[in-house]
Every structure is written in structure tokens, then in C-alpha cells.
Wavefront OBJ file of the C-alpha trace (Angstrom):
o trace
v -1.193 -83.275 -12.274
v -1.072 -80.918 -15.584
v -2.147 -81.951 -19.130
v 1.700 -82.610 -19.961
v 1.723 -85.265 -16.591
v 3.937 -82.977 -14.998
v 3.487 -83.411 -11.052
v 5.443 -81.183 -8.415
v 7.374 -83.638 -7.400
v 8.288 -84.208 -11.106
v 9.252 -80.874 -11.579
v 11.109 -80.299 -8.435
v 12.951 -83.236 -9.430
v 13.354 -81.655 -13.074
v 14.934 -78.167 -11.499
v 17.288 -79.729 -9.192
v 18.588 -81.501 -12.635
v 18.715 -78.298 -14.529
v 20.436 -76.381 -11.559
v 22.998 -78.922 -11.290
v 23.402 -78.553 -15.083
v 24.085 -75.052 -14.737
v 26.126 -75.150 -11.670
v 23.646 -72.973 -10.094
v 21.488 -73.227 -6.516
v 18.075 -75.116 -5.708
v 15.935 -73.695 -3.050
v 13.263 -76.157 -2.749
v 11.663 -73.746 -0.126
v 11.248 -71.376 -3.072
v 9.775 -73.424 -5.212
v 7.102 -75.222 -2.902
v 6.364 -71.677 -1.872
v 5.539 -71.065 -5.653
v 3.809 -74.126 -6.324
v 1.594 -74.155 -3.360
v 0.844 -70.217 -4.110
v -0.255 -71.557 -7.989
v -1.633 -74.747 -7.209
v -4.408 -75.569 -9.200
v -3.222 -72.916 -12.193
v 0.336 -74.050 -12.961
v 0.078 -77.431 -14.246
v -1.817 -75.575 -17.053
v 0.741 -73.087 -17.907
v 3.509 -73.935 -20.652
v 6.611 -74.459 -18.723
v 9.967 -73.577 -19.798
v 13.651 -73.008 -17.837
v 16.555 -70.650 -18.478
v 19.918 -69.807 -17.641
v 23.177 -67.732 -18.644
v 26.265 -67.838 -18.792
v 26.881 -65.346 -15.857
v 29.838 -67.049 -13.877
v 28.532 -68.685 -10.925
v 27.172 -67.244 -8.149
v 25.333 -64.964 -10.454
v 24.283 -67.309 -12.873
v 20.526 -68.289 -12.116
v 17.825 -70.734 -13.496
v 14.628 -69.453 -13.874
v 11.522 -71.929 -14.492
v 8.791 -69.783 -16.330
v 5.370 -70.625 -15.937
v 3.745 -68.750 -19.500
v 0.109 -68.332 -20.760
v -1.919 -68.299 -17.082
v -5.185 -67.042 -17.946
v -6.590 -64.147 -16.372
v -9.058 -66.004 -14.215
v -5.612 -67.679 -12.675
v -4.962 -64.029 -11.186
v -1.225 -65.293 -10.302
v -0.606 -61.749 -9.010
v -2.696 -62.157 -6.966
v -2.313 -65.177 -5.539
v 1.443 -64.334 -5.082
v 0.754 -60.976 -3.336
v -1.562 -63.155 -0.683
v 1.032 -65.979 -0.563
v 3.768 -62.817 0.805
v 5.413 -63.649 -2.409
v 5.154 -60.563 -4.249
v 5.540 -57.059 -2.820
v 3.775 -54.164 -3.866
v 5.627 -50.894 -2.461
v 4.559 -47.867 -4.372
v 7.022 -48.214 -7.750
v 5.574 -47.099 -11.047
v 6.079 -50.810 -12.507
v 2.930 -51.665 -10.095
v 0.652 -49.822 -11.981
v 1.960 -51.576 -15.397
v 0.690 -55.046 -13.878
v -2.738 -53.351 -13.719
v -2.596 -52.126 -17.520
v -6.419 -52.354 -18.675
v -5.984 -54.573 -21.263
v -6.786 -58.199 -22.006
v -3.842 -60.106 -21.031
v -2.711 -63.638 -20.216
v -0.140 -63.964 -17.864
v 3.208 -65.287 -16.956
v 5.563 -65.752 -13.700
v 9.571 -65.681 -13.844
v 11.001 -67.643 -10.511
v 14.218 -67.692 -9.676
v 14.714 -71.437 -8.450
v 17.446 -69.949 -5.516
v 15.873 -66.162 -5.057
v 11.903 -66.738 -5.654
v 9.225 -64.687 -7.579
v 11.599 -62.069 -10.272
v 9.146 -61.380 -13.330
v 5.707 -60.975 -14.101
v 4.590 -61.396 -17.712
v 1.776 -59.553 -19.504
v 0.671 -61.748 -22.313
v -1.203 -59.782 -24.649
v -3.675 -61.846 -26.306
v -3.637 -58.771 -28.998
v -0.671 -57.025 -30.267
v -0.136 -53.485 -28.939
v 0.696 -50.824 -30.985
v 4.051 -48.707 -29.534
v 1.673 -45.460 -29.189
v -0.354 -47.388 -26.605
v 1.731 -49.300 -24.997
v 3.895 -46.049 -24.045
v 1.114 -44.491 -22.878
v 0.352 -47.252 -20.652
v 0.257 -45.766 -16.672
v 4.082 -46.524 -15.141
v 6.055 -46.886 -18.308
v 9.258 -45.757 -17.617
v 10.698 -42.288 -19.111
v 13.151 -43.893 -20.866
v 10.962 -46.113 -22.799
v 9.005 -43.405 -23.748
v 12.326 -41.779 -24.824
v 12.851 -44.617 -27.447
v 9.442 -44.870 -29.161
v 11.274 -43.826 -32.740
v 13.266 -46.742 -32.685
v 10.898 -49.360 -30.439
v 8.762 -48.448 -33.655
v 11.370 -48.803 -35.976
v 12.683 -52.525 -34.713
v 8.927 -53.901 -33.717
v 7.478 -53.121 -37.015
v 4.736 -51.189 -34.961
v 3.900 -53.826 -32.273
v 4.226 -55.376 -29.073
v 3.545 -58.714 -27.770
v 4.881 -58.694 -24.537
v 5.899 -56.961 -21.152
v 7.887 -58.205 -18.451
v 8.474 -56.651 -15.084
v 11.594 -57.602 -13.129
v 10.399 -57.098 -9.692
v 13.704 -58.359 -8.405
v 15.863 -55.749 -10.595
v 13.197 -53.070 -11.105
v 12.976 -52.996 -15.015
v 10.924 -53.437 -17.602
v 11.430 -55.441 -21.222
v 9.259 -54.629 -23.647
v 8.963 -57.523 -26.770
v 8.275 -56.997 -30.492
v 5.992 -58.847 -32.219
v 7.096 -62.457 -33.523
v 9.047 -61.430 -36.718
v 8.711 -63.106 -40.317
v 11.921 -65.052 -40.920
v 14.774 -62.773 -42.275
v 13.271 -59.633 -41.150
v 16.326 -59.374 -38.831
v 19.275 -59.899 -40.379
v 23.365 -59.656 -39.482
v 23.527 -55.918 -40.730
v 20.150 -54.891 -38.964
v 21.930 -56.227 -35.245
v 24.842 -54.646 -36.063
v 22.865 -51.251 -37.152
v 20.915 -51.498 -33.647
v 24.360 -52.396 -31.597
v 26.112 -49.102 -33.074
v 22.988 -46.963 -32.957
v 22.896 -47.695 -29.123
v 26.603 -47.832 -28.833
v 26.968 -51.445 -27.394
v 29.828 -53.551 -28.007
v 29.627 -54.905 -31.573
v 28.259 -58.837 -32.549
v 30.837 -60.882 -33.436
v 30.899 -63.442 -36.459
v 30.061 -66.511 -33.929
v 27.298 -64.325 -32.346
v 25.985 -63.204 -35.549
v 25.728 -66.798 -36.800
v 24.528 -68.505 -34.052
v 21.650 -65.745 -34.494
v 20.823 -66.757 -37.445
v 17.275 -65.343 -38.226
v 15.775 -63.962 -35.019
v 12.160 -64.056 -34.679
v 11.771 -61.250 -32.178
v 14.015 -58.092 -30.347
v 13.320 -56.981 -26.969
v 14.728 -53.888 -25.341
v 15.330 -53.366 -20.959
v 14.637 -50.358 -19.309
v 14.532 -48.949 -15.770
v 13.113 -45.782 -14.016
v 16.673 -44.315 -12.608
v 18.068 -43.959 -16.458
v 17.467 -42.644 -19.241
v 19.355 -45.162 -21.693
v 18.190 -48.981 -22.895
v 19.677 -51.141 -20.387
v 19.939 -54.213 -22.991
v 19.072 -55.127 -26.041
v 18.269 -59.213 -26.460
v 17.815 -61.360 -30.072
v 16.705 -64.380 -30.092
v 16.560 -67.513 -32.352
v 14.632 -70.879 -31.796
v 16.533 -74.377 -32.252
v 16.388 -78.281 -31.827
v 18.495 -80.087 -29.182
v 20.380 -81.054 -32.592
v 20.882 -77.964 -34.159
v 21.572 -75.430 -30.954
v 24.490 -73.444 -31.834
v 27.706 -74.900 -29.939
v 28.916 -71.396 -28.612
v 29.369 -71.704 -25.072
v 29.985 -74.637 -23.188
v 27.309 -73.565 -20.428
v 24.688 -73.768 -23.208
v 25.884 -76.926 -24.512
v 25.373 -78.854 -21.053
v 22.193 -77.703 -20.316
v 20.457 -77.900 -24.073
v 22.179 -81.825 -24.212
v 21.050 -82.626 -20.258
v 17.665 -80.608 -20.537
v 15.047 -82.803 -18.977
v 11.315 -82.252 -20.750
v 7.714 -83.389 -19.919
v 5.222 -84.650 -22.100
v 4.561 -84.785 -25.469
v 6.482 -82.866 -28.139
v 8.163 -80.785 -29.696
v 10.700 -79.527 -27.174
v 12.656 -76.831 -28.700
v 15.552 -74.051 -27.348
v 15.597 -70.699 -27.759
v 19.238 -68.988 -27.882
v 19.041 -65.418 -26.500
v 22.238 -63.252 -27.075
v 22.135 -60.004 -24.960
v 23.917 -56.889 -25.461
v 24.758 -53.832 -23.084
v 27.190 -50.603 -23.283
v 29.916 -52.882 -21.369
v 29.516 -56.675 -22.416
v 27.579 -59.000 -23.142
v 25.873 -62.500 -22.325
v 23.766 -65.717 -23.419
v 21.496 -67.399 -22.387
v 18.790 -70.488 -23.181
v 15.793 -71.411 -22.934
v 14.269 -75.345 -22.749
v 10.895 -76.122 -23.427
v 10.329 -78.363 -20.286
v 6.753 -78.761 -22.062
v 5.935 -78.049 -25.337
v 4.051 -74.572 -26.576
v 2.329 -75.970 -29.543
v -1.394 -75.771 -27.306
v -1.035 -72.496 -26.344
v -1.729 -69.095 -28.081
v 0.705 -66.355 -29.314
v 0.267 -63.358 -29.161
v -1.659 -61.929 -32.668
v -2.015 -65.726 -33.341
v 1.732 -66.306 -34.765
v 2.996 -69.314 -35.253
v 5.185 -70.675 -33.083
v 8.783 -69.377 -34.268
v 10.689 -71.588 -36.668
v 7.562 -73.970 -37.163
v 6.658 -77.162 -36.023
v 9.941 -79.157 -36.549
v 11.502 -75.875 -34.611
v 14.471 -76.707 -37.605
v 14.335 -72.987 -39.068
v 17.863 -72.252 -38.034
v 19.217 -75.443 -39.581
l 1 2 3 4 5 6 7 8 9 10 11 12 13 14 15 16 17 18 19 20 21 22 23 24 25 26 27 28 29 30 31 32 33 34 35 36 37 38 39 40 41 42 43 44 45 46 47 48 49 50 51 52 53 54 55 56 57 58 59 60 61 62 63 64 65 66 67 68 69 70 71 72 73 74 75 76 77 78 79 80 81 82 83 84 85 86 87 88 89 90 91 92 93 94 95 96 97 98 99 100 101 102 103 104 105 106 107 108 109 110 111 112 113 114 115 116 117 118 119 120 121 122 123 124 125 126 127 128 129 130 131 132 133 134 135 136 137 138 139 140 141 142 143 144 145 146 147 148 149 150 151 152 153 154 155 156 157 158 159 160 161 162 163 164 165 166 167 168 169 170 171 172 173 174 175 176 177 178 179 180 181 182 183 184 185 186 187 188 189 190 191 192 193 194 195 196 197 198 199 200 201 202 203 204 205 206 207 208 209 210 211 212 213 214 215 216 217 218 219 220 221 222 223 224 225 226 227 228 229 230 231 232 233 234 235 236 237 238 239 240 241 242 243 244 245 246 247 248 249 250 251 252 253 254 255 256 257 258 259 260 261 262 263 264 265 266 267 268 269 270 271 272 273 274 275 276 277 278 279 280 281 282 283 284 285 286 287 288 289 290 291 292 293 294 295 296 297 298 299 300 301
């Protein structure tokens, strides 16, 4: 059992819930594969689930198991368990980046293992990061603006094993440093389809940007903003969102929050959410931040 009660069977019990809210697929072989692969490191990890509003069969949860400490070695562990396959692409020397990290593992609750998180417990500066064995051309391409948008730093990297790219996350952002005009700036610089007035608003103040890349192209894939809420004050913008934020089981003691991610490519666009199934509030950000939006999570009121 983890400090926040949770059990397996809890939280098997949890994801069916928040699959059936998103009209999406359970595996439970997937997960028990996970959970037996992490037992004894994941009922330590803040725990959070996502979804989008891809129209189903694309549309996926994802249960996120953040801030493993190094000594869990979830690589690892996932590699041995046949979970994780290493096959010679440059994003497998970015999981061995020699810097202090704690870590985090994306699963796909119908597909199995899809990102691996590097946690920095320091904030990154964009020269270093780029530099970083692996990192895709592209990103590299990009380090004007990833400077210009991060105010210098990173805090995290993801790895989409199941897609093959890479997100790379600015530093948590003082309230108001992103604003309507700067999304809109960022949209046309990259020449994505535009933020609309509902988008825009249910954006509010972003705390952080992230940008996607991949190996085979030289472009940003996506470009993602997100803004924390309460169950009360989530923007009602999709109906998707709505369901899942107003069914969203959680686990121990609070604050649960939501996070409301809206993501933008040269084509479309999409949205997504993430529940706090426990709460963050014990565990480190990186550059010690404060959790976005504060304790009360009601900065987007």
C-alpha cells in the first residue's frame, strides 16, 4: 500500500472508472504487467491520469506515475520486465543523460509503457540540455525560441517510446508571464492554426509551454499550454473534459487539482486533462516551484 492508501487493486479499480469515463479501453494485463514491474516503487510516486479528446479509438488514458527516485531505476526495471525496448534510437541515449534526475513513467492503460520522464531535480539551462547526447536535430534547430518561451530553462523531458518523440518543458512560469497575445505570437511564428477566444480563455494564465519533436523532421511537432484548475472551476469546453474532471476518482488526502492542456499542430488541434488521482503537494518541483496556481489550485478562478 502507498502513503496516499492507494492499493493495486484500488487503482485498477480507479482506471477501469476513468476509461469508462473517457470511452476508452482497459487492459488489465497492461497494467498488472506495470505494477508488478514497479512494485515496491509506485505506491510512492504521485499519481495522476489523462486523456483527450481524440475520437475514440484513438483517444487513450494514460496513468502517470511522477517523481520515482533514482534508486527506483524504473527503466530498468521495465527493460527486465520485457516492458521497455531498447533498439538503437538516439532517444536511448537521452534516458542515460548524466544528470541528477527523478523519474517518471507514462502507461497507456490499453497499449502499455509510452513515456519516460526525466525529472530534473535542477533546472537545465537550453545550452545544456541541447547538447545533451540524442537530442534530436530539430530541437537543436529551435534553441532561439526554446530560449525565448522557457525564460532560459528546462524542467522536464519526456520520451515517447511509443511515437518516437521527445517534449521538452519550460520551467514553471510566474503567473501572467504567458499571456493571450504571447500564444497567439508563438501559434503564428510556427504557423499553427490560430487560438480561438474559448481556447484563449480557458488558458487563462499558463504556468508552463512545452514543445514535441522527432528525429525524421525538422519542424516542432506541437506546441502544448497548460493551466491548473479545481473540479469547480475547470473550464467547460469540451464535453469529454467535463465527464472525466466531474467523474474523476482520487486517493488520499488533498488537494486534487486538473490541469487543462490545449495542444496545437500545423493541421489542428486537441485537449486534453489531467486528474490528480493523488495529490502533488509532498513531492518536489523541479527548481523548488511551487506547485502551479497554489495550494487552493483556484489561480484560474
Amino acid at each position: 500500500m502507498s502513503a496516499s492508501g492507494v492499493t493495486a487493486e484500488i487503482l485498477r479499480r480507479d482506471l477501469r472508472e476513468f476509461a469508462r469515463l473517457a470511452e476508452s479501453r482497459y487492459d488489465p494485463g497492461v497494467v498488472d504487467a506495470v505494477l508488478a514491474a514497479l512494485d515496491g516503487v509506485w505506491g510512492d510516486s504521485w499519481l495522476a491520469v489523462r486523456t483527450t479528446t481524440h475520437p475514440p479509438p484513438a483517444r487513450q488514458v494514460s496513468v502517470r506515475f511522477m517523481n520515482l527516485p533514482a534508486s527506483a531505476d524504473p527503466v530498468g526495471r521495465l527493460r527486465a520486465a520485457g516492458l521497455l525496448d531498447f533498439a538503437g534510437h538516439p532517444m536511448e541515449q537521452l534516458v542515460s543523460a548524466d544528470v541528477p534526475v527523478d523519474w517518471g513513467v507514462d502507461v497507456a492503460i490499453d497499449r502499455g509503457v509510452q513515456k519516460i520522464w526525466l525529472v530534473f531535480q535542477d533546472l537545465i539551462e537550453v545550452d545544456r540540455i541541447l547538447g545533451f547526447p540524442g537530442m534530436p536535430a530539430s530541437a537543436r534547430a529551435h534553441a532561439e525560441q526554446l530560449r525565448r518561451w522557457s525564460d532560459g530553462e528546462f524542467a522536464l523531458l519526456a520520451l515517447d517510446f511509443l511515437n518516437r518523440t521527445m517534449n521538452l518543458y519550460a520551467q514553471i512560469l510566474p503567473p501572467g508571464r504567458l499571456g493571450a497575445a504571447d500564444i497567439a505570437d508563438i501559434l503564428r511564428e510556427l504557423d499553427f492554426v490560430a487560438a480561438d477566444e474559448d481556447e484563449l480563455a480557458a488558458l487563462g494564465r499558463p504556468y508552463t509551454v512545452y514543445a514535441t519533436f522527432a528525429w525524421n523532421s525538422p519542424r516542432v511537432q506541437r506546441i502544448c499550454f497548460p493551466a491548473r484548475y479545481t473540479a469547480e472551476t475547470f473550464p467547460a469546453i469540451d464535453p469529454v473534459l467535463s465527464r472525466f474532471v466531474d467523474g474523476a476518482p482520487c486517493a488520499g488526502p488533498g488537494p486534487h487539482g486538473f490541469a487543462f492542456y490545449a495542444a496545437y499542430g500545423a493541421s489542428g488541434r486537441y485537449y486534453k486533462v489531467q486528474a490528480d488521482y493523488t495529490s502533488p503537494l509532498s513531492h518536489a518541483l523541479p527548481g523548488g516551484a511551487d506547485l502551479p496556481g497554489g495550494i487552493d489550485l483556484s489561480q484560474n478562478r
